[in-house]
DRENROZA-560436 format. One record per atom (N, C-alpha, C): x, y, z; residue in three letters. Coordinates in steps of 0.05 Angstrom, whole numbers, plus 5000, padded with zeros to 4 digits. Layout:
BEGIN
XYZALA
...
//
This chain:
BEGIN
640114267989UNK
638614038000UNK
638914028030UNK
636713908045UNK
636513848076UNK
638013678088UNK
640413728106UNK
641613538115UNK
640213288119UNK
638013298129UNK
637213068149UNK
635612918119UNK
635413068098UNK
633512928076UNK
635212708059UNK
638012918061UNK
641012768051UNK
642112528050UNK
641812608087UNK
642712278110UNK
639912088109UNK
638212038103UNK
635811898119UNK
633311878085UNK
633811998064UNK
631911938045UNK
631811638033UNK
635311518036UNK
635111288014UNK
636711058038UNK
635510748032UNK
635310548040UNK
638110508045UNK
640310478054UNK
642610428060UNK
644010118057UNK
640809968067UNK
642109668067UNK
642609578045UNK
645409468037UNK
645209358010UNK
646009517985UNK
646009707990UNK
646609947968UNK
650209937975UNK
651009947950UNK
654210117946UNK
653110497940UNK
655610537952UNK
656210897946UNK
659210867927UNK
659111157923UNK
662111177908UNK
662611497930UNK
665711397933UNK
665811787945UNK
668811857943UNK
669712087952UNK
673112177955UNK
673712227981UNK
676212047989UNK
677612028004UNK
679212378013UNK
678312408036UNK
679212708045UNK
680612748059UNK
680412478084UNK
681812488106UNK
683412248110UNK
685712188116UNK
687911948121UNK
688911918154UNK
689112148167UNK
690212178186UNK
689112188214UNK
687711808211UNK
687511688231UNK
688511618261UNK
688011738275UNK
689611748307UNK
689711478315UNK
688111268300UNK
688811018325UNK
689910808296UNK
691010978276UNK
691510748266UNK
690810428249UNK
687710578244UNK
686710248235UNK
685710258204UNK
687510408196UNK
687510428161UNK
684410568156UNK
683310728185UNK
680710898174UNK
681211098153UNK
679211268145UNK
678611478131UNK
677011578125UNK
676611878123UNK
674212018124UNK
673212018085UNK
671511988086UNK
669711958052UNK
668412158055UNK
667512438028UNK
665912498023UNK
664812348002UNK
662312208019UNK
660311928000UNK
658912207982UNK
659212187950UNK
657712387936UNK
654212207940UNK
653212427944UNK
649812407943UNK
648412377972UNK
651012357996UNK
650612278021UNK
651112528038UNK
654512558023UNK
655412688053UNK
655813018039UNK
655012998020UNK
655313188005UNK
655613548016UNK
653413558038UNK
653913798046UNK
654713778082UNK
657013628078UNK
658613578112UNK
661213798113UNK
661813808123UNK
664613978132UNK
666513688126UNK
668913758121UNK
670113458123UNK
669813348148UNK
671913518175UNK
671213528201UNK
669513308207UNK
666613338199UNK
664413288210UNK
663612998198UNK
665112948176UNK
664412688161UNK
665312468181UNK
664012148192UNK
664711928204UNK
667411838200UNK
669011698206UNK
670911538197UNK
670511298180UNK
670911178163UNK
670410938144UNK
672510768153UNK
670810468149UNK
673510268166UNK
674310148139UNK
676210028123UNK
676709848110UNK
675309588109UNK
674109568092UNK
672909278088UNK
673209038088UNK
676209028076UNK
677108778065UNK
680608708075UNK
680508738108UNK
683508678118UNK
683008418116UNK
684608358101UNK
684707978096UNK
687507888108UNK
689208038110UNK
691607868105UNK
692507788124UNK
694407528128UNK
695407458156UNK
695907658178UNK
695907608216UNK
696407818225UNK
697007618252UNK
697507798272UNK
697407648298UNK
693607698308UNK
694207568325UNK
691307498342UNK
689907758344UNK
691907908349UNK
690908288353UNK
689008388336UNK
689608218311UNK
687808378291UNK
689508358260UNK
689108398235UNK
690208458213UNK
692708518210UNK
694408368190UNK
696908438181UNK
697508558162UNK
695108768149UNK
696308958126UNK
695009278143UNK
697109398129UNK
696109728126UNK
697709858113UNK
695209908093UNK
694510018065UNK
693310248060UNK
692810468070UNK
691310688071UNK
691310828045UNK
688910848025UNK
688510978000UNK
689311288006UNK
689811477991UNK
690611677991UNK
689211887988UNK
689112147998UNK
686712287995UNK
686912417974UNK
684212417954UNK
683412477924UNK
682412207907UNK
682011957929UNK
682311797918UNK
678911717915UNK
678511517895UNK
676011537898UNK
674911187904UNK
672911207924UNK
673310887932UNK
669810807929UNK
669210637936UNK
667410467939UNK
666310437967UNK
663810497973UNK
662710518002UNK
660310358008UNK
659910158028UNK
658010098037UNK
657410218068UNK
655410178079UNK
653810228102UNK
653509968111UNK
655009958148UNK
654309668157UNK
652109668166UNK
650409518163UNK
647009468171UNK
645709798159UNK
646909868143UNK
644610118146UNK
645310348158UNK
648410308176UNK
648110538192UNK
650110668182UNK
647910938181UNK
649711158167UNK
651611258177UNK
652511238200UNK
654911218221UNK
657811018223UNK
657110798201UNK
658210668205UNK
659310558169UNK
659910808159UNK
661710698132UNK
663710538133UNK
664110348113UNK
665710108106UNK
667110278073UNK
669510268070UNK
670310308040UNK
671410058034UNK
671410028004UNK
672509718001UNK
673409717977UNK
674109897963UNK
675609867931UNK
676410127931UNK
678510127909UNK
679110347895UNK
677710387871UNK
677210537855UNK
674610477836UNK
676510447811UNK
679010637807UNK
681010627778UNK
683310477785UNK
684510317769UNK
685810267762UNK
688010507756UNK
691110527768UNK
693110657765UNK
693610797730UNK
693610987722UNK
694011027692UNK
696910877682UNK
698711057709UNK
701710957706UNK
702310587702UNK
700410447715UNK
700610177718UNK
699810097691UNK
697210097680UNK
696310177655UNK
699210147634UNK
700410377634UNK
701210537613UNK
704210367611UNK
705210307642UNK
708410197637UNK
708209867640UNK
706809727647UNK
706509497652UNK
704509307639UNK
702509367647UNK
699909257623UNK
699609237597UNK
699309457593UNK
699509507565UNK
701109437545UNK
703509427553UNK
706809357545UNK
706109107537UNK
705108917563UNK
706008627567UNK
704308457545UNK
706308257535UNK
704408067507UNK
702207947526UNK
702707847543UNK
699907747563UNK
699107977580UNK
697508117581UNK
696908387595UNK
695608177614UNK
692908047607UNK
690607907626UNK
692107717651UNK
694707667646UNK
696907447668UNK
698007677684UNK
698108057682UNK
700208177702UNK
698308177730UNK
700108187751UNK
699208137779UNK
700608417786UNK
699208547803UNK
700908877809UNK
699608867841UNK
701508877855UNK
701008917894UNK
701809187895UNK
703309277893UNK
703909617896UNK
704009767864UNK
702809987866UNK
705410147837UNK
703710417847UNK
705310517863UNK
706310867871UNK
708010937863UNK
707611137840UNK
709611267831UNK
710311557841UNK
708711647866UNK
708511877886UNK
711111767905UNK
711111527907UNK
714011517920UNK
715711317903UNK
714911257882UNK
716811137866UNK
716910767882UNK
714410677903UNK
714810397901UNK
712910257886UNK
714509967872UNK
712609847849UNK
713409527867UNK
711609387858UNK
711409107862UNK
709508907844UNK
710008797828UNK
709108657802UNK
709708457789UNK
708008297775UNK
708708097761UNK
707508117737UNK
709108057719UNK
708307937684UNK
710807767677UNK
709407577660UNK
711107387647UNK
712807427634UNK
714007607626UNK
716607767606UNK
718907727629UNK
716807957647UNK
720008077667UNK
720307877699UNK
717707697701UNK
717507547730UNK
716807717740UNK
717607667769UNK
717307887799UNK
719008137796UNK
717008357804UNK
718808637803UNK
718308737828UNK
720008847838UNK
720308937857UNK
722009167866UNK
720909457858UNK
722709677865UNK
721809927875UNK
723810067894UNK
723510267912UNK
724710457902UNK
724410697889UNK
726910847883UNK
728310757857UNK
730810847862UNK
732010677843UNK
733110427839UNK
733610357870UNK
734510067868UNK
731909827865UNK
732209537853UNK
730409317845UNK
731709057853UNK
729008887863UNK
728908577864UNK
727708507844UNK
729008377818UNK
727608207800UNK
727707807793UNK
725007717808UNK
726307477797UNK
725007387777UNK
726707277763UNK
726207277730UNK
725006977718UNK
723506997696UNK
722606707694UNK
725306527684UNK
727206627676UNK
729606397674UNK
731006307691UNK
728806307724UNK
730306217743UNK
731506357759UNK
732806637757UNK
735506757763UNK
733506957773UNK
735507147800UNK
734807377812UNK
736707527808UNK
735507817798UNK
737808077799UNK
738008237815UNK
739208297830UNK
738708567850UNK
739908757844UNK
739208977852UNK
741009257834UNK
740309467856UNK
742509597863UNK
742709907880UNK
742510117855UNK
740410267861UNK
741110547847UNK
742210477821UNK
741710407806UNK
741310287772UNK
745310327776UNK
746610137800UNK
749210117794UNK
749709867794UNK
751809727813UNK
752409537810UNK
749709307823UNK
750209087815UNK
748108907829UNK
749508657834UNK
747208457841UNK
748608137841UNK
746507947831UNK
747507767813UNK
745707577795UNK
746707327805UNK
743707227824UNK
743406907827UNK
742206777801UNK
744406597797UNK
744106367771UNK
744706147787UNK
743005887774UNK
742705647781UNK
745905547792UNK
748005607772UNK
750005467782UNK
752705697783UNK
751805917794UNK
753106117802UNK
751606407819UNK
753706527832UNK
753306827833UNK
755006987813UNK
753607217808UNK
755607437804UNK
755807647815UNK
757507907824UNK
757808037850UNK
758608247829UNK
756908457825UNK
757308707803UNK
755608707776UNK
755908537755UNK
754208477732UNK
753608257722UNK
750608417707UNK
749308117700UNK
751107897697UNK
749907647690UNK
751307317682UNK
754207287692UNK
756207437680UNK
759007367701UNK
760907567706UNK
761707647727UNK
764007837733UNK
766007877721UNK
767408067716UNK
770208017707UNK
771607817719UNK
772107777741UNK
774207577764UNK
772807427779UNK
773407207774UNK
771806977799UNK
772907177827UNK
771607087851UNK
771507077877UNK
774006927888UNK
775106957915UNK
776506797915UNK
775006637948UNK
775106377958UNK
774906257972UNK
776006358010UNK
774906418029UNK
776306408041UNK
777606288056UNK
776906048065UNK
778005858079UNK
779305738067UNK
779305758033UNK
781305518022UNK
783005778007UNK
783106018011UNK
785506178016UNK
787006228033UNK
785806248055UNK
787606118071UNK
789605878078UNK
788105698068UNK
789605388071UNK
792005438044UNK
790905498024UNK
793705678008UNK
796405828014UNK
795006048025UNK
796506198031UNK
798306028064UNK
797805938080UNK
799005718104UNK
800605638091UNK
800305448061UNK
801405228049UNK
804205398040UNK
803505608020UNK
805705758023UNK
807105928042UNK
806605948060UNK
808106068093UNK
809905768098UNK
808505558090UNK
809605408099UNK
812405308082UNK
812805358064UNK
814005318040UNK
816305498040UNK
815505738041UNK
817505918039UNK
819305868067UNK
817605908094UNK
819405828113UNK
821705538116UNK
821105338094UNK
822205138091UNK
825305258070UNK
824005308050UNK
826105428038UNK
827905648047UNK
827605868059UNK
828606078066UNK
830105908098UNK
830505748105UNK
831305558132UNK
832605348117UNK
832905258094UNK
834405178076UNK
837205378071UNK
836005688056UNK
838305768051UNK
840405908074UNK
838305888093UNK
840606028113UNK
842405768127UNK
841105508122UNK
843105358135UNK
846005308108UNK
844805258084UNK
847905298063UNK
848705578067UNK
847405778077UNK
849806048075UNK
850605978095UNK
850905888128UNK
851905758152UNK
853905598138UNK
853505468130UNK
856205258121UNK
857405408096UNK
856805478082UNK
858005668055UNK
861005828074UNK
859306078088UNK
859606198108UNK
863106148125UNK
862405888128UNK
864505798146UNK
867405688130UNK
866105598112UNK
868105518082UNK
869805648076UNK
868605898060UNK
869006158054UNK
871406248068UNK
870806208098UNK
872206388107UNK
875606228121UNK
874405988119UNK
877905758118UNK
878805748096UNK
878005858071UNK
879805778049UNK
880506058039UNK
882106178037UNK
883406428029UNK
883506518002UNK
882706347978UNK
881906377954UNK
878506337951UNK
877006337972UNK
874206377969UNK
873906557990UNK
875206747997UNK
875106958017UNK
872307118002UNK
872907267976UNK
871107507974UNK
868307367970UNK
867507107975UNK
864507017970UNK
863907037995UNK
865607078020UNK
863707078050UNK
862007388049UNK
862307568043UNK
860507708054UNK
857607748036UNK
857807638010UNK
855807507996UNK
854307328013UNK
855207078017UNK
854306818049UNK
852707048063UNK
854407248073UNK
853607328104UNK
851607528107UNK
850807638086UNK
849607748074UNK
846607648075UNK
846507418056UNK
844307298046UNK
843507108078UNK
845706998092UNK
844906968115UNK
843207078146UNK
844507308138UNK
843207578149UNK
839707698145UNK
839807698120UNK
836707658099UNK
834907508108UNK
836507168105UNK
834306888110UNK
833606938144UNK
835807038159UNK
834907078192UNK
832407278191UNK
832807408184UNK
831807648186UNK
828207638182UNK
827907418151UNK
825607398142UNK
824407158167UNK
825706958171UNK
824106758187UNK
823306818206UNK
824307078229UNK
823707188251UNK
820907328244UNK
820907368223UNK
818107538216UNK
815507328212UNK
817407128192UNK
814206858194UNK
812606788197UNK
814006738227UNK
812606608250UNK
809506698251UNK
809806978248UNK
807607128253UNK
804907108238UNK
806007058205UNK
803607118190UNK
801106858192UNK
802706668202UNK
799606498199UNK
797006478226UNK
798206718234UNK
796406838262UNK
795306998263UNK
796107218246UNK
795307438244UNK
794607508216UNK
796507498203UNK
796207728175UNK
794307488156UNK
794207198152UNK
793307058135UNK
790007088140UNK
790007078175UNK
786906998174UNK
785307328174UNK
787807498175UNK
785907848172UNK
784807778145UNK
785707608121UNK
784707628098UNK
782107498103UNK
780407358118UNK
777007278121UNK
775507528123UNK
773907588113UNK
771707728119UNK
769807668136UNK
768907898148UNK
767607778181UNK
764407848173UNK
764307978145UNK
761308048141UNK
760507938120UNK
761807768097UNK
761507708071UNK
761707378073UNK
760307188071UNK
761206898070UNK
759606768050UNK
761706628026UNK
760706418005UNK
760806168009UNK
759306077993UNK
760305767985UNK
761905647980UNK
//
């Protein structure tokens, strides 16, 4: 067929095309792409084919221009209009199929198929983003997932390992519904742990003042001789520990806060 019979036989305004996406690798960036439009561009070099703009950037953006980019993939097969006619100036605006994989793992599955909502499902790089009423919001890259679920609750999961489950009137930090071990508080482990610094230094300043007087006893009465170096001993100990004390509620109590992790 004649190039020029190709480009210029049929009315452009108003007409859809169907074609395959060949080229992606747009230099300025504006989610273009080269289409071989079947029945149009049919005998072009790819090279030689226009760029196609996206039709339908809808989504929020700054003033600059559009806040999505989405670029279909080449093999893909889209939907084409002509702005005013000009054959220079292709618009693509759909994908024409529906994902098989989306189809096959999500749809199909779901007791309400007609309610699933699907924003992403690449399984060329393994990202999905979806909704049906079974599972809620899905959301996964790889192997790790954001699910929030219709019973309210969100699961997150690394690499199908450990995760963390927001529930209405908890977290859990590892598995679903509840952890082996509650969490512990840090500020009010601290105030614990103070309470007992404070405690022990009361007591341990207790026993060194009865081994001080024990001590002294001991050692005026000549039938309680062999209990002084027991006294002096344990006196020696209680010194020993209170000199250390001092220290922990400055240092060692508050190293137990975490400087990157903070609960409720």
């Amino acid at each position: 067929m004649d190039i020029q019979k190709e480009l210029f036989e049929d009315d452009l305004v108003g007409t859809t095309w169907v074609g395959e996406v060949v080229n992606i690798e747009d230099p300025n960036f504006d989610n273009r792409v080269k289409i071989r439009v079947w029945g149009k561009f049919d005998l072009f070099a790819d090279e030689d084919l226009p760029w196609s703009v996206c039709d339908n950037q809808q989504s929020s953006g700054s003033a600059s221009g559009a806040g999505n980019y989405d670029v279909p993939k080449v093999g893909t097969t889209v939907g084409v209009r002509f702005d005013n006619g000009d054959i220079h100036q292709p618009r693509y605006f759909k994908i024409q199929h529906v994902s098989q994989e989306l189809k096959d793992e999500v749809v199909s599955v779901s007791d309400t198929p007609y309610t699933v909502k699907a924003l992403w499902y690449d399984t060329d790089i393994n990202l999905k983003a979806y909704f049906n009423e079974a599972d809620g919001i899905n959301i996964n890259y790889k192997d790790s997932q954001i699910n929030m679920r219709d019973d309210n609750t969100i699961w997150i999961q690394h690499n199908e390992g450990l995760g963390i489950h927001i529930q209405e009137a908890m977290i859990s930090l590892g598995t679903e519904t509840e952890s082996a071990e509650p969490a512990v508080l840090g500020d009010k482990n601290v105030d614990a742990l103070t309470e007992l610094h404070d405690r022990i230094v009361d007591l341990t300043d207790a026993i060194k003042t009865f081994c001080t007087t024990q001590s002294a006893v001991t050692k005026a009465v000549y039938l309680f001789a062999p209990l002084t170096p027991g006294y002096d001993g344990l006196l020696a100990q209680s010194a020993a520990i209170l000199g250390q004390l001092p220290a922990l509620p400055n240092t060692t109590i508050p190293a137990t806060l975490s400087e990157k992790v903070s609960l409720d």
